[in-house]
Backbone as CSV, one residue per row, in Angstrom:
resi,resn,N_x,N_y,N_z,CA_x,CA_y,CA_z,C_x,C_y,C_z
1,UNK,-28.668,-0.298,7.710,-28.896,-0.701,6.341,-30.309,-1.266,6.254
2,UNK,-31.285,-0.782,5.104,-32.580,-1.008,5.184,-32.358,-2.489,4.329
3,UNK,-33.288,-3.308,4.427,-33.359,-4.437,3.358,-33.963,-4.368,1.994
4,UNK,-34.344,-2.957,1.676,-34.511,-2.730,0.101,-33.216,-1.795,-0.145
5,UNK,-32.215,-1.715,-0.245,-31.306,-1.146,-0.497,-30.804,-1.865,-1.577
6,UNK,-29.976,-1.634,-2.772,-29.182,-2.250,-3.547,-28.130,-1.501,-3.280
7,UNK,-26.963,-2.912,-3.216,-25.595,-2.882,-3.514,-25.259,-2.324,-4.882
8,UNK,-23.974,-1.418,-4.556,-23.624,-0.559,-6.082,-22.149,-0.580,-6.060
9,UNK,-21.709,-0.697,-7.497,-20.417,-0.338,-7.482,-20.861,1.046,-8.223
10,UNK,-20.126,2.213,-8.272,-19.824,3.386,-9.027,-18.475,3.750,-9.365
11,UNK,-18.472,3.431,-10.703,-17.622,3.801,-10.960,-17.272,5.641,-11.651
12,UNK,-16.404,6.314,-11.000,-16.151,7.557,-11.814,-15.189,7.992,-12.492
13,UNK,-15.430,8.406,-13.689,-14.588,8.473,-14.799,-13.707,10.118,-14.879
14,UNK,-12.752,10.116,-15.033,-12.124,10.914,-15.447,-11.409,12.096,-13.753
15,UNK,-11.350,11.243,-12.752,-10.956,11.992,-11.529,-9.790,11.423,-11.250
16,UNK,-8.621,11.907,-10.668,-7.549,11.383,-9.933,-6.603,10.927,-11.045
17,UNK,-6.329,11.379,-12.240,-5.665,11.285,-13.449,-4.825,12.054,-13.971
18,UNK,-3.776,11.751,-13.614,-1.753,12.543,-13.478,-2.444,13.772,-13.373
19,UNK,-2.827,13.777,-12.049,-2.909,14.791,-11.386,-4.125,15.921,-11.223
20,UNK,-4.860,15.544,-12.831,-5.988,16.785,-12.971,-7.225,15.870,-11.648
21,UNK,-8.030,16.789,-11.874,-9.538,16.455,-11.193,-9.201,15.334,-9.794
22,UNK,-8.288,16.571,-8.701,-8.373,15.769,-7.483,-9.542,15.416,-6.565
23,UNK,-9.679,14.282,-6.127,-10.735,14.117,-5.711,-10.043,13.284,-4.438
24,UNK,-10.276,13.602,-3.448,-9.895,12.758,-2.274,-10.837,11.866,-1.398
25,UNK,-10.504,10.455,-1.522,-11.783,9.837,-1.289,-11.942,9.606,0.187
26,UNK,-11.465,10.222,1.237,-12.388,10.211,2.535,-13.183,11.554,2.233
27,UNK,-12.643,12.559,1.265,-13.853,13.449,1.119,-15.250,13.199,0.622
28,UNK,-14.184,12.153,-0.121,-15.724,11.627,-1.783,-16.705,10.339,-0.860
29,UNK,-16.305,9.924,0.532,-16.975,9.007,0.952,-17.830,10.153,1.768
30,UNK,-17.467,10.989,2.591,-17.955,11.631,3.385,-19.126,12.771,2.397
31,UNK,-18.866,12.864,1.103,-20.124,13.559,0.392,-21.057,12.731,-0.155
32,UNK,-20.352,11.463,-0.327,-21.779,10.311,-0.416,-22.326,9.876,0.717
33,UNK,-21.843,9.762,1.386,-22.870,9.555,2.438,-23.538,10.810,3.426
34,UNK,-23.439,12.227,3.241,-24.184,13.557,3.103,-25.352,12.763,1.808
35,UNK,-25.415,12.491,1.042,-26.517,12.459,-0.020,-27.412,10.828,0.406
36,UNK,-26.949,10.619,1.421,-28.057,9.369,1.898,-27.570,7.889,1.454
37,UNK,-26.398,7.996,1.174,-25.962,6.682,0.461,-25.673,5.965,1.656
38,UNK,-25.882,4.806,1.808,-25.408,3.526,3.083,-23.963,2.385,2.646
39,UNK,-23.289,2.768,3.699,-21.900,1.269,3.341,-21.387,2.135,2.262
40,UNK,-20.667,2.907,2.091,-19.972,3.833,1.339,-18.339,3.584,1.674
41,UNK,-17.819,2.664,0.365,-16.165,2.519,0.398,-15.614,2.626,-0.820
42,UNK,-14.066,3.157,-0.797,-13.626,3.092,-1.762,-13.066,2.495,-2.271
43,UNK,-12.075,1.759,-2.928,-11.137,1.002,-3.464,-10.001,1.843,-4.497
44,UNK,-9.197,1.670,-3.923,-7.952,2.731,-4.664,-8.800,4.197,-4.941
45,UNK,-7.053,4.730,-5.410,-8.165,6.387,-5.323,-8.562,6.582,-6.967
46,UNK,-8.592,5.516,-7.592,-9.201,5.821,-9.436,-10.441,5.411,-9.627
47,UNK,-11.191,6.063,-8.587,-12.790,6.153,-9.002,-13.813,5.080,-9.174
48,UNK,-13.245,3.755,-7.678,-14.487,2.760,-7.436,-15.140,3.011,-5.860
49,UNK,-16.344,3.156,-6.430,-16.764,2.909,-4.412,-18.065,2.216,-4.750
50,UNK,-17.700,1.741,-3.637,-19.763,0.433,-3.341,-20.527,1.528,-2.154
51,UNK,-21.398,1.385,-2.289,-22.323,1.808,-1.658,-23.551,1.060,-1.895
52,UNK,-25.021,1.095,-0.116,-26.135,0.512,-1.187,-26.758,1.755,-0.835
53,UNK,-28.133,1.917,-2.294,-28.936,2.722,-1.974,-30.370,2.149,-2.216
54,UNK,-31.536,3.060,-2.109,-32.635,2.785,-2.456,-33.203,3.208,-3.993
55,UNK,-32.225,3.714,-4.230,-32.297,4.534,-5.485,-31.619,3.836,-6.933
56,UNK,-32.511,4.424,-8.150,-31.924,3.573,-9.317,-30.656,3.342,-9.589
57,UNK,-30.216,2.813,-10.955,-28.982,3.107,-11.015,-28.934,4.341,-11.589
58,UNK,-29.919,4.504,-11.932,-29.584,6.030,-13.472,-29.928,7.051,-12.192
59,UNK,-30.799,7.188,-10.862,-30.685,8.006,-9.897,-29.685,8.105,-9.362
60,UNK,-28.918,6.753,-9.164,-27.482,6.754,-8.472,-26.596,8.280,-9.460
61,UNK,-26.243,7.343,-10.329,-25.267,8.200,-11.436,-25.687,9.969,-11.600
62,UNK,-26.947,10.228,-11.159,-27.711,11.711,-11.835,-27.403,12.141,-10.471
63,UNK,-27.220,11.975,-9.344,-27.057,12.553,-7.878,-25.602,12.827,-7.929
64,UNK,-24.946,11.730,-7.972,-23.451,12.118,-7.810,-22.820,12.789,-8.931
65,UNK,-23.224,12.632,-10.312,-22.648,13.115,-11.079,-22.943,15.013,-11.001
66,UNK,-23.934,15.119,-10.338,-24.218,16.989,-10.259,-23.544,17.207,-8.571
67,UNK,-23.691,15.839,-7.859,-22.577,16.408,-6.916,-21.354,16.581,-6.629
68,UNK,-20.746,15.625,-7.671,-19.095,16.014,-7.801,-18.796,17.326,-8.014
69,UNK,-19.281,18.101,-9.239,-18.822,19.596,-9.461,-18.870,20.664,-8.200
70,UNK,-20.162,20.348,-7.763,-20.447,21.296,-6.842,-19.180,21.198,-5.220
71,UNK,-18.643,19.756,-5.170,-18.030,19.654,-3.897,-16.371,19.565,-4.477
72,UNK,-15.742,19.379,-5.779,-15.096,19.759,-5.706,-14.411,20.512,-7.325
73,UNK,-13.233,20.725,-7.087,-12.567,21.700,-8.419,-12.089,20.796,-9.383
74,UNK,-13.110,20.484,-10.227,-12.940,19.277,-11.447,-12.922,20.301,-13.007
75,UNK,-12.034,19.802,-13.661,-12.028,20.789,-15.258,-12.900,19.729,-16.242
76,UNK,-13.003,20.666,-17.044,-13.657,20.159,-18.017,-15.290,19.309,-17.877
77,UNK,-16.223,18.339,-18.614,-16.880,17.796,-18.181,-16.627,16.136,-18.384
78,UNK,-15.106,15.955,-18.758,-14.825,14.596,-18.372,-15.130,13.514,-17.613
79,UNK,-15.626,14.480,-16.609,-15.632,13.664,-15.333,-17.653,12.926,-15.881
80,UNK,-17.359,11.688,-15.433,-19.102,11.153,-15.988,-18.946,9.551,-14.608
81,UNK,-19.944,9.513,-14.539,-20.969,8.601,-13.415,-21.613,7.514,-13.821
82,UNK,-20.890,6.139,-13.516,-21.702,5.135,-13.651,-21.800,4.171,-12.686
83,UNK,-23.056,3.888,-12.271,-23.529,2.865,-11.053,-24.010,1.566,-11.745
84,UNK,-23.390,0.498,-11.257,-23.703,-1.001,-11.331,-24.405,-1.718,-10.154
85,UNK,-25.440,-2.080,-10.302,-25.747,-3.365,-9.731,-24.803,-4.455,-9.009
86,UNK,-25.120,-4.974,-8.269,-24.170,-5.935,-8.297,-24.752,-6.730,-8.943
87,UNK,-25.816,-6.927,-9.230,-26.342,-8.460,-10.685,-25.509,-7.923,-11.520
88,UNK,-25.714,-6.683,-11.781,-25.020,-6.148,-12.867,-23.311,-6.190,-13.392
89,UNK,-22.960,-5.868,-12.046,-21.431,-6.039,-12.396,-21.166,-7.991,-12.744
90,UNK,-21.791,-8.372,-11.362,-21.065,-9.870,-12.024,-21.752,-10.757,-13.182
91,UNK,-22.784,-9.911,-13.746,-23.336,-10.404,-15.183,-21.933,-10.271,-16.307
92,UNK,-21.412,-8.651,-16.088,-20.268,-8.917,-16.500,-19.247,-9.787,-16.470
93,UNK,-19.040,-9.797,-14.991,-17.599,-10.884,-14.480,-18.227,-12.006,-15.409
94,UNK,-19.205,-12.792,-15.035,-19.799,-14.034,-15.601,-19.862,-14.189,-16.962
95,UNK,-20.044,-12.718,-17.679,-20.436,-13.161,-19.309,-18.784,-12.743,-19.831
96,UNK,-17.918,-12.841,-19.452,-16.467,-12.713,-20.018,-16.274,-13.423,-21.022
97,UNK,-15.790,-13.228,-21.868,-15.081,-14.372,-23.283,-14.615,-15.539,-22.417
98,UNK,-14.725,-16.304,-23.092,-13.772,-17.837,-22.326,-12.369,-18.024,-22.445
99,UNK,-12.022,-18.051,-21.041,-10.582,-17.826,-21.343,-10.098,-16.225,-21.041
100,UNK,-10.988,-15.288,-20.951,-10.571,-14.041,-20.714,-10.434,-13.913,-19.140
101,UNK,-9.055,-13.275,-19.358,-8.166,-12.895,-17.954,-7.335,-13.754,-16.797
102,UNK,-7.702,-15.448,-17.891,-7.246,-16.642,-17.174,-5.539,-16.234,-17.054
103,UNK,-5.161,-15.843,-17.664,-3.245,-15.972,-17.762,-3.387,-14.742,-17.633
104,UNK,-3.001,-13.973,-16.690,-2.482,-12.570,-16.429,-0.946,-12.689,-16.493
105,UNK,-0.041,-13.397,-16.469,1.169,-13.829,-16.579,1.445,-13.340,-18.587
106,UNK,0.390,-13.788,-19.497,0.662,-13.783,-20.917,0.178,-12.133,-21.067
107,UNK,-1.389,-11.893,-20.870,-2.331,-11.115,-21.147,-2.328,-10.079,-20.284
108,UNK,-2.939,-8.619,-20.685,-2.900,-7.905,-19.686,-4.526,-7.883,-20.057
109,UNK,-5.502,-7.773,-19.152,-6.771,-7.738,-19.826,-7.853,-6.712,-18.683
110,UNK,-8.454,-6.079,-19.661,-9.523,-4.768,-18.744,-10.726,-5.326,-19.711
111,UNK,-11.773,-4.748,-18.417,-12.846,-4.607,-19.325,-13.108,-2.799,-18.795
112,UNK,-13.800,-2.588,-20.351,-14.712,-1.165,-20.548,-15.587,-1.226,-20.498
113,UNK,-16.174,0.048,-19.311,-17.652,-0.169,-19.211,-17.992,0.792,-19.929
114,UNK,-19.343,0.963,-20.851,-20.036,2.121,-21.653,-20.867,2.800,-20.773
115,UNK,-20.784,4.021,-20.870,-21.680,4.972,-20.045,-22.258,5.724,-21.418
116,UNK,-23.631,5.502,-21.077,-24.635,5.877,-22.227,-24.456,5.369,-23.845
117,UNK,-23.723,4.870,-24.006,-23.252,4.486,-25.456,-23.727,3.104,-25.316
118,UNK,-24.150,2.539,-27.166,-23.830,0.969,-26.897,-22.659,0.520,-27.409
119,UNK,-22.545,-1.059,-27.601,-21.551,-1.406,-27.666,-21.613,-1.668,-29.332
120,UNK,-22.554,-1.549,-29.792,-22.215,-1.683,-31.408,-22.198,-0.164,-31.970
121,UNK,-22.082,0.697,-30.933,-21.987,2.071,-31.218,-19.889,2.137,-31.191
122,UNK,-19.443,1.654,-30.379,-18.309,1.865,-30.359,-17.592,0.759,-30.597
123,UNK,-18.051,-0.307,-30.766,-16.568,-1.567,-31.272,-16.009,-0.915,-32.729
124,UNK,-16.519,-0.238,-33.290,-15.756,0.060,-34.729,-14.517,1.195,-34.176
125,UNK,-15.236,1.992,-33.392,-13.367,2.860,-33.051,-12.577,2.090,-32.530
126,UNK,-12.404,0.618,-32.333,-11.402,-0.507,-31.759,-10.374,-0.727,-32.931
127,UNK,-9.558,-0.829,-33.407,-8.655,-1.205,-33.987,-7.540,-2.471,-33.752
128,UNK,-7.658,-3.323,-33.155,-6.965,-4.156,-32.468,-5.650,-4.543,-33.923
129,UNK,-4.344,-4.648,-33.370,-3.585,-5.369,-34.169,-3.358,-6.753,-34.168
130,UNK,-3.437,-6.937,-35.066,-3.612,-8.483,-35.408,-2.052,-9.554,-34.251
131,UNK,-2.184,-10.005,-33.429,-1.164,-10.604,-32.685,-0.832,-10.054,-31.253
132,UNK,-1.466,-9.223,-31.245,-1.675,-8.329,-30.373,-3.017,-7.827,-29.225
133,UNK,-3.481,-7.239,-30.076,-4.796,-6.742,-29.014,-5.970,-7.976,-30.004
134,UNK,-7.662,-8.140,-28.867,-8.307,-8.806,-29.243,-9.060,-8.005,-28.063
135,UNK,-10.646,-7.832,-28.671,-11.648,-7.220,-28.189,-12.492,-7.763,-28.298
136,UNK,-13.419,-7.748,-27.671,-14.588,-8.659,-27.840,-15.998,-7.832,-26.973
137,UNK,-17.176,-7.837,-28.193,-17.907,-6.959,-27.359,-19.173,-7.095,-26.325
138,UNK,-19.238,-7.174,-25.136,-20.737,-7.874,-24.279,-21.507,-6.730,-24.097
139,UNK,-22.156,-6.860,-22.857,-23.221,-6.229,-22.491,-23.176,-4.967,-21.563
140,UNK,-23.015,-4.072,-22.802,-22.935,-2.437,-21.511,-20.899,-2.772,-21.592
141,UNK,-20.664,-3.284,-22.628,-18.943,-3.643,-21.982,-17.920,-3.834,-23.074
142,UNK,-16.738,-3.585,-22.977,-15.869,-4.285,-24.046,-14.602,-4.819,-23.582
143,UNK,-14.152,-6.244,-23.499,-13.584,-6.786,-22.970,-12.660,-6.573,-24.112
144,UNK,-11.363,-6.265,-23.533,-9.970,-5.961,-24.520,-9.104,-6.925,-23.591
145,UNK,-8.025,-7.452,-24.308,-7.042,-8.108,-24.063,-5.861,-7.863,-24.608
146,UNK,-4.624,-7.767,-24.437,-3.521,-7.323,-25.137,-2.350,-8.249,-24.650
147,UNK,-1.187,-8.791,-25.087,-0.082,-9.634,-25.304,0.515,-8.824,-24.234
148,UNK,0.802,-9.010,-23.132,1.606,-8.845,-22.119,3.001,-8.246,-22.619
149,UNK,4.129,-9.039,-23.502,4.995,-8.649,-23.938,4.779,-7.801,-25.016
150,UNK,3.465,-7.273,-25.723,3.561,-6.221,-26.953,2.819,-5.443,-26.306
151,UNK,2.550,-5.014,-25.389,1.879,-4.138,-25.073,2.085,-2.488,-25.656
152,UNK,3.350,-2.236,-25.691,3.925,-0.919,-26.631,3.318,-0.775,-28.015
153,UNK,3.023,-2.259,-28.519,2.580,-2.280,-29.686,1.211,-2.331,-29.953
154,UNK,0.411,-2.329,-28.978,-1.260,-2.497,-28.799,-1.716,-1.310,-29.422
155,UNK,-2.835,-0.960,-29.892,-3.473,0.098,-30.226,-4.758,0.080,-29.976
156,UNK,-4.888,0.105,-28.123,-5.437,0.158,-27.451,-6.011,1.843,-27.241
157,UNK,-4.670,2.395,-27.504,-4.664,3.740,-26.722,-5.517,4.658,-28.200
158,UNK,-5.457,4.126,-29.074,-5.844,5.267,-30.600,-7.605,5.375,-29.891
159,UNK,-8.506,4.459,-28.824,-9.609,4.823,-29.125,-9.643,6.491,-28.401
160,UNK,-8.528,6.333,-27.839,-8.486,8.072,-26.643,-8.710,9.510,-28.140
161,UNK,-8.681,9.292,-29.331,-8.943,9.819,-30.022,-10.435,9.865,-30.551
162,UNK,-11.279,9.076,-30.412,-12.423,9.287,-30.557,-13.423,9.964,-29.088
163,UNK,-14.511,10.914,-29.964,-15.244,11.465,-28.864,-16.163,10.824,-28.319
164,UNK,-16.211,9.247,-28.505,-16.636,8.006,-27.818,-16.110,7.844,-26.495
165,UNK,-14.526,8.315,-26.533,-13.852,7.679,-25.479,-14.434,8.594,-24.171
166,UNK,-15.093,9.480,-24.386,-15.622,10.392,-23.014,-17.038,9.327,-22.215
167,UNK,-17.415,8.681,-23.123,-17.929,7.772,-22.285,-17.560,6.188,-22.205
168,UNK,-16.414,5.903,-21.502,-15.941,5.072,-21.452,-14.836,5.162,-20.184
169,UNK,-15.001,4.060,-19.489,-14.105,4.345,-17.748,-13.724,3.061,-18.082
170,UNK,-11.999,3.014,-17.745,-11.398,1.479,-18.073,-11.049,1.064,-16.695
171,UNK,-11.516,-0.396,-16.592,-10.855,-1.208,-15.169,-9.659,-2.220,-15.712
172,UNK,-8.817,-2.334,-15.024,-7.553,-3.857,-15.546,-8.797,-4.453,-14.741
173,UNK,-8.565,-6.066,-15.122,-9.603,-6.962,-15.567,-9.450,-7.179,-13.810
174,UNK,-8.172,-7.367,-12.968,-7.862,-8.124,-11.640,-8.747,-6.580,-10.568
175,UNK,-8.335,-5.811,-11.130,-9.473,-4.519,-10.527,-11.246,-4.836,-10.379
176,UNK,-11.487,-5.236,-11.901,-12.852,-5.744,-11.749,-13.218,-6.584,-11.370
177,UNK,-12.483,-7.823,-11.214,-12.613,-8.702,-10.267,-12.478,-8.777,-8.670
178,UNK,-11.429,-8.230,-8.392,-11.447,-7.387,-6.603,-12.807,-6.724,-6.619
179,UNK,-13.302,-5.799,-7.431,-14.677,-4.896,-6.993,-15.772,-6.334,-7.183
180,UNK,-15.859,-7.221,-7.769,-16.968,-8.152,-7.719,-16.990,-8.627,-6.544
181,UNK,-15.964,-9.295,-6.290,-15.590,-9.990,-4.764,-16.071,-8.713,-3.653
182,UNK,-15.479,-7.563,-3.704,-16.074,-6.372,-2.939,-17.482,-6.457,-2.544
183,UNK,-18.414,-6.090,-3.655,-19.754,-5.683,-3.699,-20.875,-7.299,-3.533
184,UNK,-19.848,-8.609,-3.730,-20.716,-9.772,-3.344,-21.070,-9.293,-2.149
185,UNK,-20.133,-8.746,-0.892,-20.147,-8.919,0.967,-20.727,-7.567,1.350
186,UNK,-21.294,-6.383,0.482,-21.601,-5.112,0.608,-23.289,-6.061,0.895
């Protein structure tokens, strides 16, 4: 590991999802690190791995995203590439609403990361029901929260109808927090 390397989380969107766009990640570690990537791991198979590189983030995302197709049998162009910092990710963890993700017992809570979009580009396809869901929008992010017991009743799921939602990769909030803790020791 060189000492200009940055730590990365990447996240990839739209692989390993009831079933379409298999991607098997001792393959997906073993083709990132063919492309020069260092400390290459995954975390579950729904599309987190740290790696550091020397390379941007928008180089990160433009390498892997033209190397996924080529290494494996993915449909559609669902599939999209986003690399974080680690300043970056725990700017997120850190800039959370107050109070967001404290009671996982009440709340079920994710944050969304935007890939190429902003966030005053997409908080209007949010619909939250009143008693129910609550969104709130940061940086590169949209922190959603939903009532543990109404979750059936959230209308969380209506943004899967907008052609926004192709750039958008969702973490549960205890996911994004495991990958912070991850990529601090990368």
């Amino acid at each position: 590991m060189t000492a200009t390397t940055t730590p990365y989380l990447v996240l990839l969107r739209g692989i390993n999802v009831g079933g379409k766009n298999p991607v098997p990640m001792a393959r997906l570690r073993e083709l990132l690190g063919e492309l020069g990537f260092e400390s290459v791991s995954t975390y579950i198979a729904s599309g987190n791995v740290l790696l550091r590189s020397e390379r941007s983030a928008s180089e990160v995302e433009a390498l892997v995203e033209q190397a996924l197709p080529r290494a494996f049998a993915l449909d559609d162009g669902g599939v999209r590439v986003l690399a974080l910092s680690r300043d970056r990710l725990l700017a997120v963890i850190d800039g959370r609403p107050e109070g967001f993700g404290e009671r996982p017992d009440e709340f079920h809570s994710d944050a969304i990361f935007l890939m190429g979009v902003g966030v005053d580009e997409v908080m209007p396809i949010f619909n939250p029901r009143e008693g129910v869901d609550t969104v709130w929008p940061g940086d590169g992010v949209v922190y959603s929260q939903r009532v543990s017991a109404l979750r059936t009743k959230s209308r969380l799921s209506t943004i899967m109808a907008s052609p926004l939602y192709k750039s958008m990769t969702i973490r549960s909030w205890q996911t994004t927090l495991k990958l912070g803790e991850l990529v601090r020791h990368l």
